[in-house]
N, CA, C and O atoms as a MOPAC input file, in Angstrom:
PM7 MOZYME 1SCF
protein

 N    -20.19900 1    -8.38000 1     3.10000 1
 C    -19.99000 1    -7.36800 1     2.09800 1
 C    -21.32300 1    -6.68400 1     1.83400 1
 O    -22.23000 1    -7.43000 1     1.46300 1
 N    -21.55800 1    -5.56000 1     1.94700 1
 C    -22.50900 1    -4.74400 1     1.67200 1
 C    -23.32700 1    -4.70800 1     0.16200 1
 O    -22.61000 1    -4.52100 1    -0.82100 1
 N    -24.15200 1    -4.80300 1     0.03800 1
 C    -24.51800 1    -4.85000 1    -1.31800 1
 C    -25.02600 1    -3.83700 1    -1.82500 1
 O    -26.15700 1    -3.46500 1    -1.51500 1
 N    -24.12900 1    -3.09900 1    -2.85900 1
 C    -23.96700 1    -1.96600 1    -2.92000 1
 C    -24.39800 1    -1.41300 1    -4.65000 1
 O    -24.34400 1    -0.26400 1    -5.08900 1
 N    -24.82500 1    -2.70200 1    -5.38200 1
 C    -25.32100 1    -2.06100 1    -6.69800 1
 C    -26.54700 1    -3.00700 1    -6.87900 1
 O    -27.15300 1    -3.02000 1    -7.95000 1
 N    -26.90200 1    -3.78000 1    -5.85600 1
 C    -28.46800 1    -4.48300 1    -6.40700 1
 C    -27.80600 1    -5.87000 1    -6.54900 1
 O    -28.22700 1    -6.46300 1    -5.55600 1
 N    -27.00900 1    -6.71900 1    -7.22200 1
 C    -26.03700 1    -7.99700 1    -7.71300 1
 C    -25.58600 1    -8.23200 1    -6.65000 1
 O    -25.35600 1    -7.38900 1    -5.78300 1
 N    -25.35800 1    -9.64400 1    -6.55400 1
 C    -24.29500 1   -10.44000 1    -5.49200 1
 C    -23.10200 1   -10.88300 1    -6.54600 1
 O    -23.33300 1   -10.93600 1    -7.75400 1
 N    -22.05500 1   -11.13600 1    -6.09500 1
 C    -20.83000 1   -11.19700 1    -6.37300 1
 C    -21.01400 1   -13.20200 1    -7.16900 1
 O    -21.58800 1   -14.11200 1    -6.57100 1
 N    -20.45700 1   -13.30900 1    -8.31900 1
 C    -20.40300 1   -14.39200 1    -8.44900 1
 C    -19.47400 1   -15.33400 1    -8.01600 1
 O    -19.50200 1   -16.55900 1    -8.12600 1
 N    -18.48900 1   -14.45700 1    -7.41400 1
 C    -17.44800 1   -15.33100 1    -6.56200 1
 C    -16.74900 1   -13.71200 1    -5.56800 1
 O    -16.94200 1   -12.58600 1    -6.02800 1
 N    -16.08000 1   -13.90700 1    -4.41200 1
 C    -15.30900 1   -13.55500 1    -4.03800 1
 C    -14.51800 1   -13.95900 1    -3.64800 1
 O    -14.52600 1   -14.89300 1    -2.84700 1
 N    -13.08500 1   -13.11100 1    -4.29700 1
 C    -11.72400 1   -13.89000 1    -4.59900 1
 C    -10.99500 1   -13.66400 1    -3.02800 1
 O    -10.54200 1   -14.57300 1    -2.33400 1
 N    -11.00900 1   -12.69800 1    -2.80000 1
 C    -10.63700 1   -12.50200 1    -1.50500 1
 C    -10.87700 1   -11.30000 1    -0.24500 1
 O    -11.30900 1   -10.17100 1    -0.48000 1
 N    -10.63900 1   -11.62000 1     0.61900 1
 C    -11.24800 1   -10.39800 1     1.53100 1
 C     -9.91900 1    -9.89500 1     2.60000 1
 O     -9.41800 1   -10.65800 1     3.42600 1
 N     -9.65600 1    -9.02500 1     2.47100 1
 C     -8.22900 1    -8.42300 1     3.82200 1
 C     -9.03000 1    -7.98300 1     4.93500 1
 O    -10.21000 1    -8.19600 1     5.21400 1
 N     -8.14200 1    -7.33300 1     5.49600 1
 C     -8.89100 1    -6.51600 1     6.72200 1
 C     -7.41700 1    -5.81600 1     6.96700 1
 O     -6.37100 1    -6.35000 1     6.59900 1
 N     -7.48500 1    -4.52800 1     7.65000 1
 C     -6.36200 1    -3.54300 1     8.27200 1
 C     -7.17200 1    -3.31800 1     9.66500 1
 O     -8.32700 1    -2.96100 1     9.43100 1
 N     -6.96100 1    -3.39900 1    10.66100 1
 C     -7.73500 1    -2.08200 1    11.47100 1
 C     -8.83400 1    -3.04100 1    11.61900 1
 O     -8.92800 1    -4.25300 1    11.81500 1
 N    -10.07900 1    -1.49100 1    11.35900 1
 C    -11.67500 1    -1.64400 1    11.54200 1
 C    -11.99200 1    -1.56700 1     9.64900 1
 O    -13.12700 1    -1.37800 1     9.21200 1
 N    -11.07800 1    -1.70600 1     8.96800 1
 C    -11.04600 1    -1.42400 1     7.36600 1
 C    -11.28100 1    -2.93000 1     6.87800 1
 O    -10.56700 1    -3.88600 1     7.18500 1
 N    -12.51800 1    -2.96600 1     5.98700 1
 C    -11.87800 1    -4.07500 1     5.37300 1
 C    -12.39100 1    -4.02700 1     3.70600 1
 O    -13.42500 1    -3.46200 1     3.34900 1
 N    -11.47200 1    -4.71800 1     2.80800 1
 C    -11.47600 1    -5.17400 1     0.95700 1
 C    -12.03000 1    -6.06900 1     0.78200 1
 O    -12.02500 1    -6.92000 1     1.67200 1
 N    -12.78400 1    -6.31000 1    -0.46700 1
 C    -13.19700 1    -7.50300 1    -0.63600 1
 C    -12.71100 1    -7.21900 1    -2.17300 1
 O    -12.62900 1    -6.08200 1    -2.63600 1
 N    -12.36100 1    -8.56000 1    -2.98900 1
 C    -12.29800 1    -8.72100 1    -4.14000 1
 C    -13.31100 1    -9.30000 1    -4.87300 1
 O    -13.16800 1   -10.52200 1    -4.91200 1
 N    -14.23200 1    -8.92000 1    -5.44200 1
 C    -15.45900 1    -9.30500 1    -5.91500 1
 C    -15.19500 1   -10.24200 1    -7.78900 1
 O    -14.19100 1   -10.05500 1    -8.47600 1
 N    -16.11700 1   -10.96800 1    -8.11000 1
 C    -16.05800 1   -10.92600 1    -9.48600 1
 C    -17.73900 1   -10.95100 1    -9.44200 1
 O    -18.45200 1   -11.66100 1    -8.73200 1
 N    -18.26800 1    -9.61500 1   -10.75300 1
 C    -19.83800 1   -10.17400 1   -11.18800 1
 C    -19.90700 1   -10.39100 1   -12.03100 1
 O    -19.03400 1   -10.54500 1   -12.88600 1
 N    -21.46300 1   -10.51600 1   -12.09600 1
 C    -21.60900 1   -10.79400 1   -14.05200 1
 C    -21.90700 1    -9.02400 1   -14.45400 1
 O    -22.27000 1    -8.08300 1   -13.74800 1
 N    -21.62000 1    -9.11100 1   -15.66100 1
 C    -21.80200 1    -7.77000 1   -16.40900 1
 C    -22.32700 1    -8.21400 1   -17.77000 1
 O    -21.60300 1    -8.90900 1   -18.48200 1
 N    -23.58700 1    -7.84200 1   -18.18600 1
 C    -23.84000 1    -8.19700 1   -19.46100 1
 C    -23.66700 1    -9.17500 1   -20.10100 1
 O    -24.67100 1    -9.83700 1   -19.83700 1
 N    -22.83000 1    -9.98000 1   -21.05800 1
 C    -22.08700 1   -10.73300 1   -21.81700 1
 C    -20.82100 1   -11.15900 1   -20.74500 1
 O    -20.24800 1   -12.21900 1   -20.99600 1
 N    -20.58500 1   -10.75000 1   -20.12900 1
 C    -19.23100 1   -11.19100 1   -19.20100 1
 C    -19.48600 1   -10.59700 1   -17.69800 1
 O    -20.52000 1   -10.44700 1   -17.04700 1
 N    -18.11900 1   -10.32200 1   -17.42200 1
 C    -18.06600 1   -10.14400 1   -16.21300 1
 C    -17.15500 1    -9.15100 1   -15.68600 1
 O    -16.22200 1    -8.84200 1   -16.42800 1
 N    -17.24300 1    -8.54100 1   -14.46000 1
 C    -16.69200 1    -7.33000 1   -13.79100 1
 C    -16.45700 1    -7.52100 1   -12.42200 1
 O    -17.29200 1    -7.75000 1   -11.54700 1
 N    -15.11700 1    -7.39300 1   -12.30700 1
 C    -14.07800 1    -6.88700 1   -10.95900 1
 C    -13.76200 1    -6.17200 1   -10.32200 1
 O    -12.86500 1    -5.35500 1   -10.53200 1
 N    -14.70700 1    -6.33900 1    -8.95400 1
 C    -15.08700 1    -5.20200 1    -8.44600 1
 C    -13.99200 1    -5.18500 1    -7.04000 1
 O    -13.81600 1    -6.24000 1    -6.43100 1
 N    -13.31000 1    -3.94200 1    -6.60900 1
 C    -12.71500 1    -3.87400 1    -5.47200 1
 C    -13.46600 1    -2.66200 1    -4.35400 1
 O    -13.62900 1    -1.44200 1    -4.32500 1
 N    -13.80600 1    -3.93700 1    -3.44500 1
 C    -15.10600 1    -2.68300 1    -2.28900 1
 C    -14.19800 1    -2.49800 1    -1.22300 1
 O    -13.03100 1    -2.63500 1    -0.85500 1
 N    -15.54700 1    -2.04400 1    -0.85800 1
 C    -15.07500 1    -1.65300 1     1.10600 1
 C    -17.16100 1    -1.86400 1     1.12200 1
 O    -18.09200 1    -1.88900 1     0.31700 1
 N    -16.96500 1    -1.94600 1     2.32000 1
 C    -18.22000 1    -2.05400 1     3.03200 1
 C    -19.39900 1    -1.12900 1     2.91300 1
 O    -20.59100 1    -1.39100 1     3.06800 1
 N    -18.70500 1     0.22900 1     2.54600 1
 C    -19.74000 1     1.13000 1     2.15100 1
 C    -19.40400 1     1.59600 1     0.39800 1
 O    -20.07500 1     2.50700 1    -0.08800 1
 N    -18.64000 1     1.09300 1    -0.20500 1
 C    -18.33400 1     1.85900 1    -1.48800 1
 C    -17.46100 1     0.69900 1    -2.18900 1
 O    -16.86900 1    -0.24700 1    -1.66900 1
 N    -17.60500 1     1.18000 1    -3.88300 1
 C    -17.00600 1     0.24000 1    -4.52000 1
 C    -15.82000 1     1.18800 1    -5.30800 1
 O    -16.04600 1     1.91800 1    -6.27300 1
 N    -14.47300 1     0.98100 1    -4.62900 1
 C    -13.13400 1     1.43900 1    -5.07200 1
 C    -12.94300 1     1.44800 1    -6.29800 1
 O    -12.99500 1     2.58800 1    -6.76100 1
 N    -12.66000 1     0.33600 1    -7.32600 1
 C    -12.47600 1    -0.02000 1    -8.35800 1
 C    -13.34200 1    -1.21900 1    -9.35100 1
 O    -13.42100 1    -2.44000 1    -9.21500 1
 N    -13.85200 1    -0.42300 1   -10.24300 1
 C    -14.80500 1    -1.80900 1   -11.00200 1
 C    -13.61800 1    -1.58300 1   -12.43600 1
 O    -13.04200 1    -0.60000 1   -12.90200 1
 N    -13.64700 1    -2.84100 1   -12.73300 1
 C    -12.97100 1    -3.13600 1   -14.60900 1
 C    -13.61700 1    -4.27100 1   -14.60800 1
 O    -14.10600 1    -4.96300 1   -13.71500 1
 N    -13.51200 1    -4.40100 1   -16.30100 1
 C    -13.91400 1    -5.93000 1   -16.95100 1
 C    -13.21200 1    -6.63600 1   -16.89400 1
 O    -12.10800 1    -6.23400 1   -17.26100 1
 N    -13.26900 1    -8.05800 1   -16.45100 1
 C    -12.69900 1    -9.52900 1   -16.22400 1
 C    -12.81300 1   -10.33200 1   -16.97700 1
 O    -13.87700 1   -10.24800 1   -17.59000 1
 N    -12.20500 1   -11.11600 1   -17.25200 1
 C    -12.03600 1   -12.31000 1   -18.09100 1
 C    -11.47200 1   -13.32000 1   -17.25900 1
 O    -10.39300 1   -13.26500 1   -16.66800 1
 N    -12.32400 1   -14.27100 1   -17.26900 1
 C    -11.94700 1   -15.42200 1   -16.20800 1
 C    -10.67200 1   -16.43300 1   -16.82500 1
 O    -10.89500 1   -17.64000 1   -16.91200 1
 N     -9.29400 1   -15.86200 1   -17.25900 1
 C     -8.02700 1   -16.35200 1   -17.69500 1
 C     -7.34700 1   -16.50500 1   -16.55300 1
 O     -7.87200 1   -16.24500 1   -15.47100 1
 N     -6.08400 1   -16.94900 1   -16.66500 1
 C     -5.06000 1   -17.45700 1   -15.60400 1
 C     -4.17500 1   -15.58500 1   -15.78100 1
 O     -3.76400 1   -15.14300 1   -14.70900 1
 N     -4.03900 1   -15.01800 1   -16.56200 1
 C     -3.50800 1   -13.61700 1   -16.07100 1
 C     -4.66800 1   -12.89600 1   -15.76400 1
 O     -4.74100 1   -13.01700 1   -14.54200 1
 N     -5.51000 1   -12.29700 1   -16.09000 1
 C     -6.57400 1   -11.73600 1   -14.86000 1
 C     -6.42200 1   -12.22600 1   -13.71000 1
 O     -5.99700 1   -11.43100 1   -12.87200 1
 N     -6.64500 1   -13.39200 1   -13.32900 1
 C     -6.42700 1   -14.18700 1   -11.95800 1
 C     -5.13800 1   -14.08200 1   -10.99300 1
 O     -4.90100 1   -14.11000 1    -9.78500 1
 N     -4.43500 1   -13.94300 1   -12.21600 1
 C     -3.06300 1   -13.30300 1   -11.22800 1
 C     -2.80400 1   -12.23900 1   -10.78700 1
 O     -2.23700 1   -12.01700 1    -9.71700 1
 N     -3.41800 1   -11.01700 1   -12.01500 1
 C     -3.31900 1    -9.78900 1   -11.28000 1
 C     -4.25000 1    -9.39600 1   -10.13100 1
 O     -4.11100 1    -8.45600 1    -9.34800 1
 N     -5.31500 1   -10.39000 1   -10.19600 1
 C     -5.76800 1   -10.34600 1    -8.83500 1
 C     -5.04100 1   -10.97200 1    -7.49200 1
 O     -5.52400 1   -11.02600 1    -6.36100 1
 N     -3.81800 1   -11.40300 1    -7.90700 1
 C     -3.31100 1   -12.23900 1    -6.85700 1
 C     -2.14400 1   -11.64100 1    -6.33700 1
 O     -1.76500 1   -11.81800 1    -5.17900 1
 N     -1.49000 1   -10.84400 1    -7.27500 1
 C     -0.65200 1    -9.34200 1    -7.13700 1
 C     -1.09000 1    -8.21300 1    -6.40500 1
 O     -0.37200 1    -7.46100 1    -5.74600 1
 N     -2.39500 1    -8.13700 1    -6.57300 1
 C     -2.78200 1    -7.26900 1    -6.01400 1
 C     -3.16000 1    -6.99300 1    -4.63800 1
 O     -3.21800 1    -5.88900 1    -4.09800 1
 N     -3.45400 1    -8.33200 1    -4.05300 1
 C     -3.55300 1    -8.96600 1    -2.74200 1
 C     -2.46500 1    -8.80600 1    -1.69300 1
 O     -2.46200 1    -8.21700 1    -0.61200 1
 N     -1.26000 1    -9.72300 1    -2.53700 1
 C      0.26400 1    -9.44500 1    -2.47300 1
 C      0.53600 1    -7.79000 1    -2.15200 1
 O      1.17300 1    -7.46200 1    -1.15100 1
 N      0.16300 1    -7.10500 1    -2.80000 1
 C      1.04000 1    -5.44800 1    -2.64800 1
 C      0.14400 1    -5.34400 1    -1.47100 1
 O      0.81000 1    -5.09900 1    -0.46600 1
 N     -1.00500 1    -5.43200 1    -1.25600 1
 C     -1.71400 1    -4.84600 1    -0.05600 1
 C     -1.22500 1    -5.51200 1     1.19800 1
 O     -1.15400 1    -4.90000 1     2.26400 1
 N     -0.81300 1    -7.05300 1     1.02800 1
 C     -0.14200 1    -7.51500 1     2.23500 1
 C      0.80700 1    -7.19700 1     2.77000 1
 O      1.04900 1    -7.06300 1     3.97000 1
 N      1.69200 1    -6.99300 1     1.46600 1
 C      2.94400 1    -6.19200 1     2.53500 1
 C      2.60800 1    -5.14300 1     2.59300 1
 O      3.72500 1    -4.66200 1     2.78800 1
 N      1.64200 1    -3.88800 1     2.58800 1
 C      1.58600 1    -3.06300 1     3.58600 1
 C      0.40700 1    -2.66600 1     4.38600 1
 O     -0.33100 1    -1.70000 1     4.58000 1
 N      0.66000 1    -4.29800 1     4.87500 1
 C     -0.10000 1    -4.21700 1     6.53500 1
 C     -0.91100 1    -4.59500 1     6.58100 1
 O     -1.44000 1    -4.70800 1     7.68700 1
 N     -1.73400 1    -5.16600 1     5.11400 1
 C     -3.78800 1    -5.69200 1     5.24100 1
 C     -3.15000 1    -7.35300 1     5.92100 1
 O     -2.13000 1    -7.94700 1     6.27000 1
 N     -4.37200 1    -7.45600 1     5.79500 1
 C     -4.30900 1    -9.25200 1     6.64100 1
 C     -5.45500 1   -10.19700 1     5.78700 1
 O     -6.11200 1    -9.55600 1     4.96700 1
 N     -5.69300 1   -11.34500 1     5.87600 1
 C     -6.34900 1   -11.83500 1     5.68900 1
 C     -7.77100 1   -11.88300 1     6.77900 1
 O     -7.82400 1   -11.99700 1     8.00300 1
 N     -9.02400 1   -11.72000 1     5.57200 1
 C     -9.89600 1   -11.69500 1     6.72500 1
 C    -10.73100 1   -12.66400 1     6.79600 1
 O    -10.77500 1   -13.18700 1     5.68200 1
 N    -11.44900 1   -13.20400 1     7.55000 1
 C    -12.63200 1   -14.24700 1     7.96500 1
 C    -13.83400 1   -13.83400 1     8.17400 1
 O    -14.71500 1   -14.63500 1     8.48600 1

């Protein structure tokens, strides 16, 4: 994953791949908490604030889900 604001990721939740395309699901720290970041290799798609709960965690797990069925993969 490209490091693309200066920070390394305090966890990454997951990574797809399509193609030559690939997502990563990031979590950082932000200030007082923390921020959920959705990249690509050169750019960061979507940042929001996280809260490390069992529904944050799921909608990260939904979100994985919608991209799988259309067509991402799991990546290594």
């Amino acid at each position: 994953m490209a490091d693309l604001t200066g920070s390394r990721p305090v966890a990454t939740l997951w990574q797809l791949a399509l193609n030559d395309d690939r997502l990563f699901c990031a979590v950082y720290r932000r200030g007082d908490g923390f921020e959920l970041r959705l990249e690509s290799p050169t750019r960061v798609i979507l940042t929001e604030p996280f809260d490390l709960q069992p529904r944050s965690v799921a909608q990260t797990g939904a979100l994985r889900a919608s991209l799988k069925r259309r067509g991402w993969q799991d990546a290594h």
